[in-house]
Backbone as JSON, one array per atom type, in Angstrom:
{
  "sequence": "XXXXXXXXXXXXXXXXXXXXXXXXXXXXXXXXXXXXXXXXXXXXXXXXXXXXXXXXXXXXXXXXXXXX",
  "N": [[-10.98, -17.41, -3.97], [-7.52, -17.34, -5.0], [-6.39, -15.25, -7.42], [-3.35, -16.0, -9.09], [-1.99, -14.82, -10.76], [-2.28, -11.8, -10.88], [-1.56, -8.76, -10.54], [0.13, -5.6, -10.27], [0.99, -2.82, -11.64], [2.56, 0.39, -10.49], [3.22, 3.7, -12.3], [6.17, 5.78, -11.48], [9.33, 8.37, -10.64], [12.83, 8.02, -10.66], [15.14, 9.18, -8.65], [16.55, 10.64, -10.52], [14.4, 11.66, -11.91], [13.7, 9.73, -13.95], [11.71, 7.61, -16.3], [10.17, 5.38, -14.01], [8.76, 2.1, -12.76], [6.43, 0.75, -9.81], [5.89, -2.36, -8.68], [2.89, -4.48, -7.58], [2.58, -7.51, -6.21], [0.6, -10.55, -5.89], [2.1, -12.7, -3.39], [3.7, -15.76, -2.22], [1.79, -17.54, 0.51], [0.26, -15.4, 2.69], [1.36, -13.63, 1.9], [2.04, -10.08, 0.69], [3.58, -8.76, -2.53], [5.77, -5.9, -3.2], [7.47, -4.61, -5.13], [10.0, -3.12, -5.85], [12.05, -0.19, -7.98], [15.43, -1.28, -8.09], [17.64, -0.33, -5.98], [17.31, 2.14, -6.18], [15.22, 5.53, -5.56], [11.99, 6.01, -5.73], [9.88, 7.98, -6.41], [6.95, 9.42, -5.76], [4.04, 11.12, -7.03], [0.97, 12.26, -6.12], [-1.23, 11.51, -7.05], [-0.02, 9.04, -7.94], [0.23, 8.46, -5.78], [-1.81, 7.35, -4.62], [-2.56, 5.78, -6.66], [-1.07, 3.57, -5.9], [-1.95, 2.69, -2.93], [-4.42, 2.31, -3.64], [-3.72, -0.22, -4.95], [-2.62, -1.63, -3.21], [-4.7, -2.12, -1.25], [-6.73, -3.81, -2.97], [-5.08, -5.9, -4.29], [-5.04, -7.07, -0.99], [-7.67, -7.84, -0.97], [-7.61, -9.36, -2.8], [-6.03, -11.63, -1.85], [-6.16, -14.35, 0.17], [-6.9, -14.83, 3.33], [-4.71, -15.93, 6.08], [-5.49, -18.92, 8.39], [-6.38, -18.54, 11.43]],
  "CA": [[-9.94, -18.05, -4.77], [-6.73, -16.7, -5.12], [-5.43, -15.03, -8.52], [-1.74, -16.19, -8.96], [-1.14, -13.75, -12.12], [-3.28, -10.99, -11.02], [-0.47, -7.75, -10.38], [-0.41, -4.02, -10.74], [1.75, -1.67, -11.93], [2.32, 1.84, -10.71], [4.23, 4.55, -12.98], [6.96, 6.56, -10.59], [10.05, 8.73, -11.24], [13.34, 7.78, -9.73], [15.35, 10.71, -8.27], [16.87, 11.37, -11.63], [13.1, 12.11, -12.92], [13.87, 8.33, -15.47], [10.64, 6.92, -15.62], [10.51, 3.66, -13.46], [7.83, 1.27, -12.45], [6.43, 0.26, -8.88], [5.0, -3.41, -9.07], [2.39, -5.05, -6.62], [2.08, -8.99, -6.62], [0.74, -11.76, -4.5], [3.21, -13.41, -3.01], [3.62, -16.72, -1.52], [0.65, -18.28, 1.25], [-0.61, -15.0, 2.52], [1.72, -12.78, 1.79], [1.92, -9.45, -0.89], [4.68, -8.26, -3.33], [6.17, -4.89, -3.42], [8.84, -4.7, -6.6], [10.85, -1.31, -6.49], [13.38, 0.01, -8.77], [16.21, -2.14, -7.5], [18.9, 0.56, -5.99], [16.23, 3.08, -6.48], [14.06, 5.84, -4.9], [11.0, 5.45, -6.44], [9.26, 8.83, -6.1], [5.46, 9.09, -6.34], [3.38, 12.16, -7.64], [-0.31, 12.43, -5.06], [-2.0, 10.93, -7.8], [0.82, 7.53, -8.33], [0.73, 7.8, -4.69], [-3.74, 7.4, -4.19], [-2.84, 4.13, -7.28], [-0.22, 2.75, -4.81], [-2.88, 2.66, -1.51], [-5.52, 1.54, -3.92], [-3.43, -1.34, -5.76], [-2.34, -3.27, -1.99], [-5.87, -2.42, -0.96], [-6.79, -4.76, -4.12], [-4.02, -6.73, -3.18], [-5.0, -7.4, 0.29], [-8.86, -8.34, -1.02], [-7.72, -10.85, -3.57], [-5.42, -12.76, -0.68], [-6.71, -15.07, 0.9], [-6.56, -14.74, 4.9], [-4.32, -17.08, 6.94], [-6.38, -19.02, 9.36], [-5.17, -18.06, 13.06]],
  "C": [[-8.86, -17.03, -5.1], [-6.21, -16.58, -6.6], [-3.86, -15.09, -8.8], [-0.92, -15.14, -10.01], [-1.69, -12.67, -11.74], [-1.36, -9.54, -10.21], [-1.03, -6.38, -10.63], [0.48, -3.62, -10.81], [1.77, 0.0, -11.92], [3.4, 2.55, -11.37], [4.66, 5.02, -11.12], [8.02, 6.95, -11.64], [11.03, 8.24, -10.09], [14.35, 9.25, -9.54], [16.6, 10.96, -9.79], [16.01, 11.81, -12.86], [13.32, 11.31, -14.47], [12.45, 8.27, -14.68], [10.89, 5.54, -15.32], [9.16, 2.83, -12.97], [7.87, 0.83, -10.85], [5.49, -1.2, -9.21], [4.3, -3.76, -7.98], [2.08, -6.45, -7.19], [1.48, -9.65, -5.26], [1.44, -12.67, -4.85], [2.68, -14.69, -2.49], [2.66, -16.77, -0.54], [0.19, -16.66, 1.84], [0.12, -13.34, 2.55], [1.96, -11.26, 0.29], [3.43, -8.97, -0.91], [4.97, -7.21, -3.53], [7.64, -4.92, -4.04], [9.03, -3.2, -6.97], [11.77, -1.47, -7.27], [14.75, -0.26, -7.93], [17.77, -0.95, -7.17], [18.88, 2.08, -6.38], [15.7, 3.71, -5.71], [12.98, 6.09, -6.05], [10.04, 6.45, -5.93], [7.62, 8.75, -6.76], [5.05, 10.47, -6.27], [2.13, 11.95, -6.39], [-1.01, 11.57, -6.04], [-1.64, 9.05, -8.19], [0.43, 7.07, -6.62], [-1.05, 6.86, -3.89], [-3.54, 5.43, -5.09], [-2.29, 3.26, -6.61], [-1.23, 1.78, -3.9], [-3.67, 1.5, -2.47], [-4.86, 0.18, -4.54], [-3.02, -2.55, -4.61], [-3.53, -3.1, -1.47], [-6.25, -3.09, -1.73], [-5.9, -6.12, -4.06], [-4.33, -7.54, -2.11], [-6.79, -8.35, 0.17], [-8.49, -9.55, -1.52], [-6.78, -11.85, -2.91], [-5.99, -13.16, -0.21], [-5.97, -15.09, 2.26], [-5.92, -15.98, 5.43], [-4.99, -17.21, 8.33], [-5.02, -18.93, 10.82], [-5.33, -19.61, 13.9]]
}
C-alpha cells in the first residue's frame, strides 16, 4: 500500500553556505519526488549525502511497482 504523505527531508547548504532543504516525495502512479532549492545548488556534506541515497532507497520501497 502506498503512503501518499509519507516524505523526507534532507538538510543541505546552498552555495552561499544559507541553510536549505532537499525534499523526497512520492509522486504520481509510480513515480518519486525530488524538491530542490528552486534556482539553487543544493550542496551536500558525505553524511546529507549517505541521508539522500538512503531517503529514495525508502522512497523506491514504499512505491508501488508499475506492472509491465
Amino acid at each position: 500500500m502506498q503512503d501518499e504523505d509519507w516524505s523526507q527531508v534532507i538538510s543541505c547548504r546552498d552555495a552561499l553556505e544559507r541553510s536549505r532543504q532537499v525534499v523526497i516525495r512520492l509522486g504520481a502512479k509510480n513515480g518519486i519526488v525530488v524538491i530542490v532549492p528552486p534556482g539553487e545548488i543544493a550542496h551536500l556534506t558525505a553524511d546529507e549525502s549517505m541521508f539522500l541515497r538512503s531517503a529514495l532507497e525508502e522512497a523506491e520501497r514504499k512505491h508501488p511497482r508499475a506492472a509491465n
